[in-house]
PAVEX-5575 format. One line per field, with one value per residue: x, y, z of N, C-alpha, C, O in turn. Coordinates in nm, 2 decimals. Example, Ala and Ser with C-alpha at 12.3 -4.5 7.8 and 13.67 -1.06 7.14 Angstrom:
BEGIN
nX	(1.32|1.28)
nY	(-0.57|-0.22)
nZ	(0.78|0.71)
caX	(1.23|1.37)
caY	(-0.45|-0.11)
caZ	(0.78|0.71)
cX	(1.32|1.29)
cY	(-0.33|0.00)
cZ	(0.78|0.79)
oX	(1.42|1.34)
oY	(-0.33|0.11)
oZ	(0.85|0.80)
//
This chain:
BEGIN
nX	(0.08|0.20|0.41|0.23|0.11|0.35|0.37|0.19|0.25|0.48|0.36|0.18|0.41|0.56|0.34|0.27|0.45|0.50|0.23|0.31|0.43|0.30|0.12|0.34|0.39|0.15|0.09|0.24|0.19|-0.03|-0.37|-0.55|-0.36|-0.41|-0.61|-0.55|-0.32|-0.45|-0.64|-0.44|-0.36|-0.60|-0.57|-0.35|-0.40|-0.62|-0.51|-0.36|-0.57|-0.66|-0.43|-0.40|-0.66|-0.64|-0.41|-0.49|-0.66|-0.52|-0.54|-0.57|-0.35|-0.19|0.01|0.27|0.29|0.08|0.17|0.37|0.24|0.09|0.31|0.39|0.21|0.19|0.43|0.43|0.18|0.34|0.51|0.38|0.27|0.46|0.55|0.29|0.34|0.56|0.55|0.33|0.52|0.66|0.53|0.52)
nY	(-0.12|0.13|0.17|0.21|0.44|0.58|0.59|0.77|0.97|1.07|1.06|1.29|1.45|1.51|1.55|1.81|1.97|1.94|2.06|2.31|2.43|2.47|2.64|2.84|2.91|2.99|3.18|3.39|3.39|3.48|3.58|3.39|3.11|3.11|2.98|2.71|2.67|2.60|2.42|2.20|2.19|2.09|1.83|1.74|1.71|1.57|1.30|1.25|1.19|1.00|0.79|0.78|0.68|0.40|0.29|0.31|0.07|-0.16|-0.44|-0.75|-1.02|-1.07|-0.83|-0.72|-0.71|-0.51|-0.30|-0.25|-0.18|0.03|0.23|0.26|0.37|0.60|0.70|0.74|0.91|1.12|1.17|1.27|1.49|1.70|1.73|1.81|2.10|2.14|2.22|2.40|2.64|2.67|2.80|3.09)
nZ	(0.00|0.06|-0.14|-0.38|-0.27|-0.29|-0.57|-0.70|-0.56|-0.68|-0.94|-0.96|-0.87|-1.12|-1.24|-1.18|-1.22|-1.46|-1.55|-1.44|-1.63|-1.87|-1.76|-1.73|-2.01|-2.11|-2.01|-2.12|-2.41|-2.63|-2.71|-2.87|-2.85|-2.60|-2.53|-2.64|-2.47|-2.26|-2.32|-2.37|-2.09|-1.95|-2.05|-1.99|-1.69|-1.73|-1.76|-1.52|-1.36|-1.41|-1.47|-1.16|-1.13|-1.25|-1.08|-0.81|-0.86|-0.91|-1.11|-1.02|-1.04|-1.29|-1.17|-1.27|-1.53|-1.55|-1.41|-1.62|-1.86|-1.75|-1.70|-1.96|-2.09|-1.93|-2.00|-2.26|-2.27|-2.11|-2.33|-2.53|-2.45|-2.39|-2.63|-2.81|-2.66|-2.70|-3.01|-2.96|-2.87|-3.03|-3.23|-3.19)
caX	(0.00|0.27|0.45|0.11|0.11|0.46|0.39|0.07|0.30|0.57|0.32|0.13|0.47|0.58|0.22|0.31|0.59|0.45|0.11|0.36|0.57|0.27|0.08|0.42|0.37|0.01|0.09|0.35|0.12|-0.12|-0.51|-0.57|-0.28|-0.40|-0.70|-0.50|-0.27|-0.57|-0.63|-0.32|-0.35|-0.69|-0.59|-0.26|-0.50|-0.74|-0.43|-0.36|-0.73|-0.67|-0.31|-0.40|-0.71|-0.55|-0.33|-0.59|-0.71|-0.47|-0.61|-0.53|-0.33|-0.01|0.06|0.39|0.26|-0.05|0.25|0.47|0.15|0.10|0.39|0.46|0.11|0.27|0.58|0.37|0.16|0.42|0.59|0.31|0.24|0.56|0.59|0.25|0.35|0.69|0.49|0.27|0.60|0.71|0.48|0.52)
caY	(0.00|0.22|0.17|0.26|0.58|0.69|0.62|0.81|1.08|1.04|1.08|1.43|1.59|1.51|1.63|1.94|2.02|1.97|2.13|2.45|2.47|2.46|2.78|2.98|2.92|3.04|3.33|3.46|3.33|3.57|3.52|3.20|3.02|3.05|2.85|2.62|2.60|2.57|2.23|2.12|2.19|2.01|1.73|1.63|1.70|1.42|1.19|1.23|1.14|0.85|0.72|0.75|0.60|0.29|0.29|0.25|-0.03|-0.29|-0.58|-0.90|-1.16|-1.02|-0.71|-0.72|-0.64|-0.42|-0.21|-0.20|-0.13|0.14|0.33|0.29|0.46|0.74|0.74|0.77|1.04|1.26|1.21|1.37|1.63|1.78|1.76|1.96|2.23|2.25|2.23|2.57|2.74|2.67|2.91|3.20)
caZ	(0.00|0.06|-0.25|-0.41|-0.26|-0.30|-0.70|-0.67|-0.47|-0.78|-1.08|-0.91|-0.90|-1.25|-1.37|-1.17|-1.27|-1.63|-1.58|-1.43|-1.79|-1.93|-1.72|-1.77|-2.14|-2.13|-1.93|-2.27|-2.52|-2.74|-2.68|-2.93|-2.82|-2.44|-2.54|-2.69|-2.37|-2.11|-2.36|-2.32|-1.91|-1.91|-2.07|-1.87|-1.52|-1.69|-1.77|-1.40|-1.27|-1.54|-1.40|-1.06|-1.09|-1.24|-0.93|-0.71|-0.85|-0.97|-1.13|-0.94|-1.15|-1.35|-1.15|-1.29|-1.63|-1.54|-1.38|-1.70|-1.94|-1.69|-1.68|-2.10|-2.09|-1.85|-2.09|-2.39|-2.21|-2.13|-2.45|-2.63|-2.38|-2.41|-2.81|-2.79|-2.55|-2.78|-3.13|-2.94|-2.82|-3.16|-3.36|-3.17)
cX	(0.09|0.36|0.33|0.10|0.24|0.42|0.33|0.15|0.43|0.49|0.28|0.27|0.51|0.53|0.25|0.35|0.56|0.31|0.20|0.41|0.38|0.15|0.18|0.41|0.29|0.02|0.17|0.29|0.03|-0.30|-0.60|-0.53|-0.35|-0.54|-0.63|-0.39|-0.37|-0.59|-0.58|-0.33|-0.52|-0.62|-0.45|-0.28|-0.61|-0.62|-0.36|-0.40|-0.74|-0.56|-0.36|-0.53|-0.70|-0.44|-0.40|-0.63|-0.66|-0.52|-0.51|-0.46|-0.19|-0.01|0.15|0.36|0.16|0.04|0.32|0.37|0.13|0.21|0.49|0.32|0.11|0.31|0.51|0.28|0.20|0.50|0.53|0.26|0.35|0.56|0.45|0.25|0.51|0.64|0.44|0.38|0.65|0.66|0.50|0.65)
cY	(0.13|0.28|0.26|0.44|0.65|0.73|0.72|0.95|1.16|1.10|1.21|1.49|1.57|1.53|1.76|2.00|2.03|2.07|2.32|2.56|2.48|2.65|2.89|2.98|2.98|3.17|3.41|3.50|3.47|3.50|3.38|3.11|3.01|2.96|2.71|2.55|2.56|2.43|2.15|2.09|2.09|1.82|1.64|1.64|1.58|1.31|1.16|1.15|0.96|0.74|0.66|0.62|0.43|0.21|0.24|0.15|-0.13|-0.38|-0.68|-0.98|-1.12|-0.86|-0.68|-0.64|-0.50|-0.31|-0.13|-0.14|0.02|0.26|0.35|0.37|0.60|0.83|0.83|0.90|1.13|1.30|1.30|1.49|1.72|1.80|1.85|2.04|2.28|2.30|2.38|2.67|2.73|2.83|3.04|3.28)
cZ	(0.00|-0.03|-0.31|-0.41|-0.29|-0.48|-0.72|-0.67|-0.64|-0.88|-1.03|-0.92|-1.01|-1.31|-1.32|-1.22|-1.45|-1.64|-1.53|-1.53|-1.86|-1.89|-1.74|-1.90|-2.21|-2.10|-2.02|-2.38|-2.55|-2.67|-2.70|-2.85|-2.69|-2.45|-2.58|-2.58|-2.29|-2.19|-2.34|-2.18|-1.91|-1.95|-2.01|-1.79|-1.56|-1.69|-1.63|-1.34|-1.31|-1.50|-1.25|-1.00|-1.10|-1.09|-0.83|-0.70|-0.97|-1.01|-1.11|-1.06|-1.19|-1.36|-1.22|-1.44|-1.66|-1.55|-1.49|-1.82|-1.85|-1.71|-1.89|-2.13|-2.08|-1.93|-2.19|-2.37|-2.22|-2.22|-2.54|-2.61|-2.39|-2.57|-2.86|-2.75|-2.62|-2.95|-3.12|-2.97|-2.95|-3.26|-3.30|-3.22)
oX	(0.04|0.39|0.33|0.09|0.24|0.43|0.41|0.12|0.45|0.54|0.37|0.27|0.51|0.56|0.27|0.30|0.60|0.30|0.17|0.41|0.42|0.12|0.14|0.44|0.31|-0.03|0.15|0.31|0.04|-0.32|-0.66|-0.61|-0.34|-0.56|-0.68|-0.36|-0.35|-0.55|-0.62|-0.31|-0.51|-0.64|-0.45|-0.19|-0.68|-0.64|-0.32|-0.35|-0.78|-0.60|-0.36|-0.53|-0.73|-0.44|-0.38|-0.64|-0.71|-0.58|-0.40|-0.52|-0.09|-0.02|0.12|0.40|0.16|0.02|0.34|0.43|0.16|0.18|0.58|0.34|0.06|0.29|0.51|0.30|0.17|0.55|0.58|0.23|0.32|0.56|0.47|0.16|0.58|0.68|0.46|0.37|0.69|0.72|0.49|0.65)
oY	(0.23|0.40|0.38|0.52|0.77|0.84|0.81|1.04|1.28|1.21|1.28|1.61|1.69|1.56|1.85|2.09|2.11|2.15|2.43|2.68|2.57|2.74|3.01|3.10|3.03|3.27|3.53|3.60|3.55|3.39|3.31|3.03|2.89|2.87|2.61|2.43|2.44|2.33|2.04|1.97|1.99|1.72|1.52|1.57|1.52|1.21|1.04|1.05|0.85|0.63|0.54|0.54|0.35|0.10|0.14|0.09|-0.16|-0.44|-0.68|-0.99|-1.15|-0.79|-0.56|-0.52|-0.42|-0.22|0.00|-0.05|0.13|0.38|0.42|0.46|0.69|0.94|0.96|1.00|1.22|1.40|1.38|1.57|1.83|1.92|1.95|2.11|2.38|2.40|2.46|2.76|2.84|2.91|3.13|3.40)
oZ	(-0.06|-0.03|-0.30|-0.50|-0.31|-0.53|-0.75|-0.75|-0.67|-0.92|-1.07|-0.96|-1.04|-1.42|-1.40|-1.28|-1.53|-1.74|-1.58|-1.54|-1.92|-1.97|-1.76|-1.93|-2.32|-2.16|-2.00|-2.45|-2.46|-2.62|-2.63|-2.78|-2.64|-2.37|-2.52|-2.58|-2.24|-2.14|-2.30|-2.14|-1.84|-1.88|-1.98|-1.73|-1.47|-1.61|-1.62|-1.28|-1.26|-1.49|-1.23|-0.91|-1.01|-1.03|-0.77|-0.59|-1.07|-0.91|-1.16|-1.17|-1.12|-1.45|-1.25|-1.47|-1.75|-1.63|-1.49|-1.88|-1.90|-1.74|-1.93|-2.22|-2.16|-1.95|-2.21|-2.44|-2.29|-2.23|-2.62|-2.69|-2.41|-2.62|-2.93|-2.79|-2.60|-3.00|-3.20|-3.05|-2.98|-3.33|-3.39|-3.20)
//
């Protein structure tokens, strides 16, 4: 259980820290674009809701895999979250 929570503890500050880059970006940005960041900020605070709730509730059987589908999910997550928040800062 404890493990559980540190990951839990782990993924919230690495969405931080991403949803932060992603508010100083907004806060630069032109009028459009800040619609277009608040998108971006909604949608790596659902991929949060979406991680964590996974977390909560492990399915019984081949943790071991559930774990590693999980965290290439993560990967894949934040690989795309950053390549749109550099694609924005791009056009300006």
């Amino acid at each position: 259980m404890a493990k559980r929570r540190m990951l839990k503890k782990k993924i919230n500050d690495i969405i931080d820290i991403a949803a932060g880059l992603c508010l100083i970006e907004a806060a630069r940005a032109s009028g459009e674009k800040r619609k277009e960041y608040g998108k971006l900020f909604m949608d790596i605070d659902d991929m949060r809701d979406e991680i964590i709730k996974r977390i909560s509730h492990t399915e019984p059987g081949s943790v071991k895999l559930f774990y590693k589908k999980l965290q290439d999910d993560f990967d894949k997550g934040m690989i795309g979250f950053f390549a749109k928040l550099e694609e924005l800062g791009k056009d300006e």
